[in-house]
BALO-354958 format. One record per residue (C-alpha): residue number from 1; residue in three letters; x, y, z. Coordinates in steps of 0.1 Angstrom, whole numbers. Layout:
<nodes>
   seq   type       u       v       w
   NUM    Ala       X       Y       Z
...
</nodes>
This chain:
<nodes>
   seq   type       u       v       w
     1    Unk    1010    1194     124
     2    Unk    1047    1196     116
     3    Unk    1055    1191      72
     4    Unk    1084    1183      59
     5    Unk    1091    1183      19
     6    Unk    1104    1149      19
     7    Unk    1098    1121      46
     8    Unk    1130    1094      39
     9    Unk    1117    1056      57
    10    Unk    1147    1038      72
    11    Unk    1180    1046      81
    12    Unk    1202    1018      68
    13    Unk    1223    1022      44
    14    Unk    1197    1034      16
    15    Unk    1182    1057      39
    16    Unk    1219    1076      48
    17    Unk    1221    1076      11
    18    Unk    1194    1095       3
    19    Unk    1196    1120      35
    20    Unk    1232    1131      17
    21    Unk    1220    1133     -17
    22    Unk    1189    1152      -3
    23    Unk    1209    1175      16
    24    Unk    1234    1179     -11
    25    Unk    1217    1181     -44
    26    Unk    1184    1197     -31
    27    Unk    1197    1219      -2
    28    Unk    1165    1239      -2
    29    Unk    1145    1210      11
    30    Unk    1134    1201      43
    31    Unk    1133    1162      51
    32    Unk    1137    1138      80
    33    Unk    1145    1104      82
    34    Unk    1123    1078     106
    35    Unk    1139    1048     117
    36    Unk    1115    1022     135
    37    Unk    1145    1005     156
    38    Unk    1168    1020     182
    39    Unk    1198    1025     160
    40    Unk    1208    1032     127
    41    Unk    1225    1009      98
    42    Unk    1194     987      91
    43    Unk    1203     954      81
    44    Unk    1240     957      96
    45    Unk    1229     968     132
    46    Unk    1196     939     130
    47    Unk    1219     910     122
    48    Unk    1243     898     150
    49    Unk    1252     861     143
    50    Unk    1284     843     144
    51    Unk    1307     855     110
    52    Unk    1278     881      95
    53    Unk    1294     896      66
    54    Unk    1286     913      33
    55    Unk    1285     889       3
    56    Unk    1295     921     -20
    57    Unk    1327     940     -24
    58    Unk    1330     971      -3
    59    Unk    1336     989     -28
    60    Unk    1308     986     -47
    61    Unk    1285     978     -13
    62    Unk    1304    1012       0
    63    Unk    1287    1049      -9
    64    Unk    1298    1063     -41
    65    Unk    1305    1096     -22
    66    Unk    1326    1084       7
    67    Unk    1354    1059       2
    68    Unk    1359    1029      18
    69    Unk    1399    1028      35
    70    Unk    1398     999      53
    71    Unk    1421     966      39
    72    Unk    1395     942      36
    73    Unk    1372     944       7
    74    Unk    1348     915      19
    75    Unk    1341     930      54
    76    Unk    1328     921      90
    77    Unk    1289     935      96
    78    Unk    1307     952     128
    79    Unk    1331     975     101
    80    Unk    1303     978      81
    81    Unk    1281     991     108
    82    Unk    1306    1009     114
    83    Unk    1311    1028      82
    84    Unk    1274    1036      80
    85    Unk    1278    1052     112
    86    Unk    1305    1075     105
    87    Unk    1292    1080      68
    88    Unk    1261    1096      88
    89    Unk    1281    1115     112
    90    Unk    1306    1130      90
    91    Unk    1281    1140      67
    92    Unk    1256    1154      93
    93    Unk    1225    1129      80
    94    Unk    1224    1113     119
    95    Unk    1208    1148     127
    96    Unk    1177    1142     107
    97    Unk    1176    1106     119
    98    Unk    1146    1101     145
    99    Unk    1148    1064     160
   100    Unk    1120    1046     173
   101    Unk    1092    1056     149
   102    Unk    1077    1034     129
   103    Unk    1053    1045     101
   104    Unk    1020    1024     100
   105    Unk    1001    1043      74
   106    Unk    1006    1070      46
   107    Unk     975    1085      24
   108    Unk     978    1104      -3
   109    Unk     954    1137     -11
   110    Unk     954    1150     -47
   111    Unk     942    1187     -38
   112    Unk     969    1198     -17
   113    Unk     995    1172     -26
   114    Unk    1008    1162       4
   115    Unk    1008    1124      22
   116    Unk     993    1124      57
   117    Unk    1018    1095      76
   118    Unk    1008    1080     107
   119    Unk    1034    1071     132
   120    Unk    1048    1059     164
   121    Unk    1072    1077     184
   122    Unk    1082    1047     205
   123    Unk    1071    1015     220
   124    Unk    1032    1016     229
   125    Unk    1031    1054     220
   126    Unk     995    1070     210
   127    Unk    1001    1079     165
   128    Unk    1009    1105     158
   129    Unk    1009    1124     122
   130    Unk    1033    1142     100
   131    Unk    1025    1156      64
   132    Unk    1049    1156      37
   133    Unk    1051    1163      -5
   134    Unk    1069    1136      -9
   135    Unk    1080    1095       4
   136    Unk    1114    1076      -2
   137    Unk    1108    1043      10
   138    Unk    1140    1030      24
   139    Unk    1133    1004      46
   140    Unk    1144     974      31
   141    Unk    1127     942      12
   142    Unk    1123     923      42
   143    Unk    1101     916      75
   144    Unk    1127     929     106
   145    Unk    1105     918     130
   146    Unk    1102     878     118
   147    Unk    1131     854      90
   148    Unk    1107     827      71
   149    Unk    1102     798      96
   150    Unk    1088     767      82
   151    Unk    1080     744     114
   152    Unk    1102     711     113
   153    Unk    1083     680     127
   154    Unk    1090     669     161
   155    Unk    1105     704     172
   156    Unk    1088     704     207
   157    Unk    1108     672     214
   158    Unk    1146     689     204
   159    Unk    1164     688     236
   160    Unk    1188     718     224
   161    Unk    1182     748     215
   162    Unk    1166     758     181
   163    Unk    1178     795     170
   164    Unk    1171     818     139
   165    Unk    1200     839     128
   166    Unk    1178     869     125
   167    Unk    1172     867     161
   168    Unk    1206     856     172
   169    Unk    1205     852     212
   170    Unk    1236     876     227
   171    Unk    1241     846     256
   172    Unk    1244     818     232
   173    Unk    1279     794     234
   174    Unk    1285     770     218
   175    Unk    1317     764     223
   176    Unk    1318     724     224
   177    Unk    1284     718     211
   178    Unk    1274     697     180
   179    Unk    1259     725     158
   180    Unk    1235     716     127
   181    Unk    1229     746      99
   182    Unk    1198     740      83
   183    Unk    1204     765      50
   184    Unk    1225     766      19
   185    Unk    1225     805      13
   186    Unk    1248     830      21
   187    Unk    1239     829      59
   188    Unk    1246     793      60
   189    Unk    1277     794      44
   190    Unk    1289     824      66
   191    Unk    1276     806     100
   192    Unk    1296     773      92
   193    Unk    1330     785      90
   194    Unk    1324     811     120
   195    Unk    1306     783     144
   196    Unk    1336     758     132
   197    Unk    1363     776     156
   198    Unk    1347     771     189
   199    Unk    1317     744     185
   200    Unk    1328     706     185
   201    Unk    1315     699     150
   202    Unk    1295     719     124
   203    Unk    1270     704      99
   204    Unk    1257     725      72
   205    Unk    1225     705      63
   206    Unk    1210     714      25
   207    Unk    1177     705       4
   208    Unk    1198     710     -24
   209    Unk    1229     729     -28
   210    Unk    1243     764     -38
   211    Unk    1269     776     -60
   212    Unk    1295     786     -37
   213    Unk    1327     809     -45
   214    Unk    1353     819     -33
   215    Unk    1371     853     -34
   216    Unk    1403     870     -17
   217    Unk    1390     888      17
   218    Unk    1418     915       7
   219    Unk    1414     932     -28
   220    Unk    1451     934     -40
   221    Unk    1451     961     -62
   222    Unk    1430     985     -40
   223    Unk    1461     980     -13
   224    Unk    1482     989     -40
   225    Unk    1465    1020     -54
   226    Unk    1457    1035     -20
   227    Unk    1496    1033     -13
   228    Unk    1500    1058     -45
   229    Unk    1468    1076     -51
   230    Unk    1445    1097     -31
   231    Unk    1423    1073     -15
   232    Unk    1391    1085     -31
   233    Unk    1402    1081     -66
   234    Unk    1419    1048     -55
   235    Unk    1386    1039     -39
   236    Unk    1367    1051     -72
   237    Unk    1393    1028    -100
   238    Unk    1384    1000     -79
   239    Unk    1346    1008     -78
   240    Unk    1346    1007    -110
   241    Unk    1366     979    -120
   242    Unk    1347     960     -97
   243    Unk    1312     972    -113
   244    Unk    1325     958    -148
   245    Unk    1343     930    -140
   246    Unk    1308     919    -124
   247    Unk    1289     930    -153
   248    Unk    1306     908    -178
   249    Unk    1305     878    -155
   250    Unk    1268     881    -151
   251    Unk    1261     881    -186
   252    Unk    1287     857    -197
   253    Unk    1271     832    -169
   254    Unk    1232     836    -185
   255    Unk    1250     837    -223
   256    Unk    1272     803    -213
   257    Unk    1258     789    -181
   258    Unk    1274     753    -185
   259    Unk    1311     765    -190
   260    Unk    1303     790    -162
   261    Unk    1288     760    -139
   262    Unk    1318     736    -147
   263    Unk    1342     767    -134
   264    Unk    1324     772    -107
   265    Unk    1321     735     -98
   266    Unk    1360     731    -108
   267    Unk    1369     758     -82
   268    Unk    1350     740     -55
   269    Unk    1369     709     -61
   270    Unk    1402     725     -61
   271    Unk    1392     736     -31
   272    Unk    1377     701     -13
   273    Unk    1403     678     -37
   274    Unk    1392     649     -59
   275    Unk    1379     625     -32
   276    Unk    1355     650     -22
   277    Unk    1312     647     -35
   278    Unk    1312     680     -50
   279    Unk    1284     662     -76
   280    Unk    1263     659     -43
   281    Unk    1269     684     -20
   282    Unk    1282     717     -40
   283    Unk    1267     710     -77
   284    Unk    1227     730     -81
   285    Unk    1207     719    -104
   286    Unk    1195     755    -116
   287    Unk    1223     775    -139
   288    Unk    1243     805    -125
   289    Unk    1228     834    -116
   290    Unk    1195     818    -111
   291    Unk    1198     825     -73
   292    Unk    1226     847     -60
   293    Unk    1260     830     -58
   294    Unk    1272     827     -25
   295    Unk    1307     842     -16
   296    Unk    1331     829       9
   297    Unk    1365     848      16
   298    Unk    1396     832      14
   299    Unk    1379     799       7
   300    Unk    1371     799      45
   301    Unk    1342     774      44
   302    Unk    1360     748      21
   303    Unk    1392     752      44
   304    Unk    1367     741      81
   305    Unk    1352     714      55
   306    Unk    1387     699      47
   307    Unk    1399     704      86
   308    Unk    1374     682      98
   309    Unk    1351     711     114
   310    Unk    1326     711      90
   311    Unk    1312     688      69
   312    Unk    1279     692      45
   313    Unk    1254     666      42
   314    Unk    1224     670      18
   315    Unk    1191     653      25
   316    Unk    1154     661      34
   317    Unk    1143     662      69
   318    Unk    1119     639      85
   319    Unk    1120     650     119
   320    Unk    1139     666     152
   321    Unk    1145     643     178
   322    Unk    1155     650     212
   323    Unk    1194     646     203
   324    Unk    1193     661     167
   325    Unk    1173     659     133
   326    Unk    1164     626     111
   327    Unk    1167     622      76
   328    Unk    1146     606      50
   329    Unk    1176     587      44
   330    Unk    1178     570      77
   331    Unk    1206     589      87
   332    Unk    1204     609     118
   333    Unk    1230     643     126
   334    Unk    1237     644     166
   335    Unk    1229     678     175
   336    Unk    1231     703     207
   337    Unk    1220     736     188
   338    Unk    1198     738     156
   339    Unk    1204     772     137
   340    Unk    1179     777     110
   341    Unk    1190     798      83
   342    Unk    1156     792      60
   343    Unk    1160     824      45
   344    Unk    1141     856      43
   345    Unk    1102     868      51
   346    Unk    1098     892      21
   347    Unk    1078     926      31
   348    Unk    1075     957       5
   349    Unk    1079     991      19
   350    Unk    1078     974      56
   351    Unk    1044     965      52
   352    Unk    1030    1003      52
   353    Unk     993    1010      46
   354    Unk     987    1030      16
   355    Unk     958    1049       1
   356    Unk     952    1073     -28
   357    Unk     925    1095     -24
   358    Unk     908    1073      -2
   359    Unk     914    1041     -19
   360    Unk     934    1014      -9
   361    Unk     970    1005     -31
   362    Unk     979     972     -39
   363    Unk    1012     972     -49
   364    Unk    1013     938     -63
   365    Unk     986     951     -91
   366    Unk    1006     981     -99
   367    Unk    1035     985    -123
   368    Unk    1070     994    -113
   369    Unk    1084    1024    -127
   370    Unk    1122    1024    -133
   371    Unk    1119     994    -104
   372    Unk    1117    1026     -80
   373    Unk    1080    1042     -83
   374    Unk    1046    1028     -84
   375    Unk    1020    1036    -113
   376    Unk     994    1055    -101
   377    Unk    1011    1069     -70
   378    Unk    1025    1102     -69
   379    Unk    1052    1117     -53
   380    Unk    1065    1081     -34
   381    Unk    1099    1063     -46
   382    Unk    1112    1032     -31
   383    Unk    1147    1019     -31
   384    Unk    1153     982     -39
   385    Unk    1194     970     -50
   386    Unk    1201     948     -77
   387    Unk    1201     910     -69
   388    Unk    1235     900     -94
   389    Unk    1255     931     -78
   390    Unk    1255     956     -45
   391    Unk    1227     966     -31
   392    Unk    1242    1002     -26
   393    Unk    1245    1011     -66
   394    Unk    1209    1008     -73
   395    Unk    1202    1028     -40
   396    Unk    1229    1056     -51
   397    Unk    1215    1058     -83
   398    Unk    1178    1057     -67
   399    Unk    1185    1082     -45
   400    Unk    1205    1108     -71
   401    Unk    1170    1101     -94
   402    Unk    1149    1114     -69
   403    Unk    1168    1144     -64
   404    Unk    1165    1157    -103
   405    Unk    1123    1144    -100
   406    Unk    1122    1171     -72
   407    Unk    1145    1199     -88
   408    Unk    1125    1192    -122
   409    Unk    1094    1200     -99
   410    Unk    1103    1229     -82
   411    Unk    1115    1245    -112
   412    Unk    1083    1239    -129
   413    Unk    1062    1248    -105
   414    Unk    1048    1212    -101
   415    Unk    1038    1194     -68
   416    Unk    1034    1160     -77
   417    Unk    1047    1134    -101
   418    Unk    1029    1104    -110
   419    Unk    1038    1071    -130
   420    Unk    1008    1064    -154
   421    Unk    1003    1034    -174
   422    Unk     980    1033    -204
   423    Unk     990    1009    -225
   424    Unk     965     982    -226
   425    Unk     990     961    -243
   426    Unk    1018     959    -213
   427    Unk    1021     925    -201
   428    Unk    1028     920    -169
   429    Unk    1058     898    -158
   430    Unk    1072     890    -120
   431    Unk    1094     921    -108
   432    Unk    1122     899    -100
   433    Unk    1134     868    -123
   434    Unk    1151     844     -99
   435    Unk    1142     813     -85
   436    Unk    1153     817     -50
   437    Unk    1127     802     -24
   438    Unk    1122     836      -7
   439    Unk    1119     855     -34
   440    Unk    1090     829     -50
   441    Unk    1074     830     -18
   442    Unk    1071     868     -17
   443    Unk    1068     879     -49
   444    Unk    1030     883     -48
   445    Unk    1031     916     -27
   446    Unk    1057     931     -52
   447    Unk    1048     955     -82
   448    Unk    1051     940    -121
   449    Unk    1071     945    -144
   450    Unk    1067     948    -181
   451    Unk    1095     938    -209
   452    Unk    1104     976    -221
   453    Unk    1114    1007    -203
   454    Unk    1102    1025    -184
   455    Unk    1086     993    -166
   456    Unk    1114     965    -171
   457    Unk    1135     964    -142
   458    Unk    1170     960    -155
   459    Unk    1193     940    -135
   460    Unk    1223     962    -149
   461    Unk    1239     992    -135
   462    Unk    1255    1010    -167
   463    Unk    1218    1011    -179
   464    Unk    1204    1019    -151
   465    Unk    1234    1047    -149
   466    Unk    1225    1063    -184
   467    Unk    1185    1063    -179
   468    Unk    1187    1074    -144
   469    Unk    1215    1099    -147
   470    Unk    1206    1115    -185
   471    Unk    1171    1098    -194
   472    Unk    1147    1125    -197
   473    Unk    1122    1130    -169
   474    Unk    1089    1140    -190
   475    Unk    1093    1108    -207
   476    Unk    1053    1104    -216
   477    Unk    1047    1080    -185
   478    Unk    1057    1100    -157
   479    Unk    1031    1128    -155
   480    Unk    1040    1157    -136
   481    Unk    1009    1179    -121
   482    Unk    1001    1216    -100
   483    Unk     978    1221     -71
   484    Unk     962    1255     -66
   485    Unk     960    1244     -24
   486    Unk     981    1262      -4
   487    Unk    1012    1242       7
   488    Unk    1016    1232      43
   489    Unk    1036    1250      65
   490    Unk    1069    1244      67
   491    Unk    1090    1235      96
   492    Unk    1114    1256     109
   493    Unk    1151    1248     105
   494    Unk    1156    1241     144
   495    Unk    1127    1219     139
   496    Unk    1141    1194     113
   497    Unk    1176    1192     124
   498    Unk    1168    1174     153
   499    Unk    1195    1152     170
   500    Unk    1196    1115     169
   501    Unk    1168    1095     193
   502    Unk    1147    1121     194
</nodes>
């Protein structure tokens, strides 16, 4: 059976990350990455709807250790994809990538160390099993396979056609076609202005609504810096302005959410004019920061709103008809194609089966250790992004952590490394605070948190920088351990740089 010292889960953007700090911070150590799809970049390769773009700079959402060049700073998934493509290339992780296995199950053994990970190499393949000493979930927070779906009344009766974004259909055109949005998040709010080009008219249809902002495409100064610096210390000035200038809006938003609100709700109207219902349509009724803000560059939603493409209504449903959906109102939205951007299925470590020396984990009992390890699990790290900033800090900074837990151990002689919690007096609290409808749906299956570190999950990257980066590792929860069992055997370096696909 072939071992490998670490076995890296995904091959998104996380998962590139930690094959280069692997590679470059523990050179000594085999690893491969397994990717259950056909191609890499994760989230940016899954989705392939009309507009699909990041909500975060690209210089934060980029890799700390390869800059991004390109103009735009709020990009196009297709330059994303892209990037994470050439990131993996250029830095020769796509050579441990192995596409089309999935992991199904992962169990731990104390007296040799090592998990045992069953998997599938391809579509209605027999399992197969690979050993490793140690597992970096990087597969994501949510279910690739299946968005949340709630079933609308009536549905069987819609005429049109009825479409997740998730699962956007390649031979879909609506080009003249009445289009209703059911969604008020960021993949409503990127659909709407995309759809508004080509489709006869585009209704964004909302419970309630979002705070929506708005935000240059093209980041100013990083055009002007890259004309006179090098480009990765012009892409680092901006990084980091970027990573501030977001830190002290978070916390100026939860330490004054009503002047934060009324700017917020101010821009909006300066963007829509005074006639417009902001109050109805574009004002939440939670504070800032509650939910993730959504983002739309160069104010393209509010420009396909005034234009006449778009408009917003906001209203429960009763039920789809044959030519649209009804309202509780009374009013009814004439529709050819119903896109429903409900959001999210939450799924922790893609749903993989673990057990512990024969028992069974529940990871919505345990407590999460620096909101990257488990308590009670050795030698398995997961990455997860912040939810007020990029998801690609947290996963650098994940990523560069697990590299000193593995250096610490081979210097010491250790073979596993295990978060314990023994104080009776931690109180358990949900591991994310936001009210989001996906995230309250989900949060069940997710580890606790508890309200000091190492177990509070700081939303807050110059913490997170200083405990992950400096904080010591024998820190009197994370117990570090030696087995006597022989190690497995290795594979041999032909072995584990295997191309791409195979």
């Amino acid at each position: 059976m072939e071992h490998l010292d670490v076995l890296v889960v995904g091959a998104g953007i996380s998962g590139v990350c930690a094959g280069y700090h692997l590679q470059t911070r523990c050179p000594g150590r085999t690893y491969a990455i397994f990717e259950a799809r056909g191609a890499l970049g994760g989230t940016w390769d899954l989705f392939r709807y009309p507009g699909i773009r990041s909500d975060s700079d690209m210089h934060t959402l980029g890799f700390a250790f390869r800059a991004w060049e390109k103009a735009k700073s709020i990009a196009d998934g297709p330059s994303i994809l892209e990037y994470v493509n050439d990131t993996a290339r250029e830095c020769g992780v796509d050579r441990h990538i192995r596409l089309h296995h999935r992991v199904r199950r992962a169990a731990w053994d104390s007296a040799s160390s090592t998990w045992t990970v069953d998997y599938e190499a391809g579509e209605g393949a027999a399992p197969r099993q690979i050993t490793c000493n140690f597992l970096f979930m990087c597969a994501g927070y949510y279910n690739y396979a299946a968005g949340y779906r709630p079933a609308f009344p009536g549905e069987a009766a819609f005429k049109g056609r009825i479409i997740h974004p998730q699962h956007w259909p390649a031979d879909l055109d609506y080009q003249g076609q009445r289009v209703v949005v059911i969604g008020s998040g960021a993949t409503a709010v990127t659909l709407v202005p995309a759809m508004a080009g080509g489709a006869a008219h585009v209704t964004m249809l909302q419970r309630s609504p979002s705070y929506v902002v708005a935000r240059p495409g093209v980041d100013a100064l990083a055009g002007s810096l890259r004309k006179v610096l090098p480009a990765k210390l012009a892409y680092g000035l901006v990084r980091w302005r970027n990573i501030l200038l977001q830190m002290v809006f978070f916390n100026h938003a939860r330490k004054n959410p009503d002047k934060v609100k009324a700017a917020i709700i101010d821009g909006v109207r300066q963007h829509l004019g005074p006639a417009y219902d902001v109050e109805t349509h574009f004002t939440p009724r939670y504070n800032p920061w509650d939910q993730r803000l959504c983002l739309v560059p160069d104010a393209d939603l509010f420009a396909a709103i005034r234009q006449g493409k778009a408009s917003v209504v906001t209203g429960q449903i009763e039920a789809f008809t044959p030519t649209g959906v009804q309202l509780q109102s009374g009013a009814h939205i004439e529709a050819d194609i119903i896109v429903t951007a409900t959001g999210l299925e939450l799924q922790l470590m893609s749903g993989l089966e673990v057990t512990v020396d024969g028992a069974p984990i529940d990871f919505g009992q345990t407590f999460s250790y620096k909101g990257m390890m488990y308590s009670g699990v050795p030698n398995l790290a997961s990455t997860f992004g912040y939810t007020n900033a990029s998801w690609t800090l947290k996963a650098d900074l994940t990523a560069a952590y697990v590299c000193r837990l593995l250096n610490h151990m081979d210097r010491n002689g250790f073979t596993a490394c295990t978060p314990v919690n023994e104080d009776p007096a931690l109180e358990p609290a949900p591991w994310l605070d936001f009210s989001s409808g996906y995230i309250a749906r989900g949060m069940a299956k997710f580890p606790k948190q508890g309200k000091t570190a190492p177990w509070r999950v700081y939303q807050n990257y110059a913490l997170d920088l200083m405990a992950f980066r400096y904080g010591k590792l024998e820190d009197g929860v994370m117990r570090f351990s030696k087995t006597r069992a022989p190690a497995a055997k290795a594979a041999s370096p032909a072995k584990v740089a295997e191309t791409v696909g195979v």
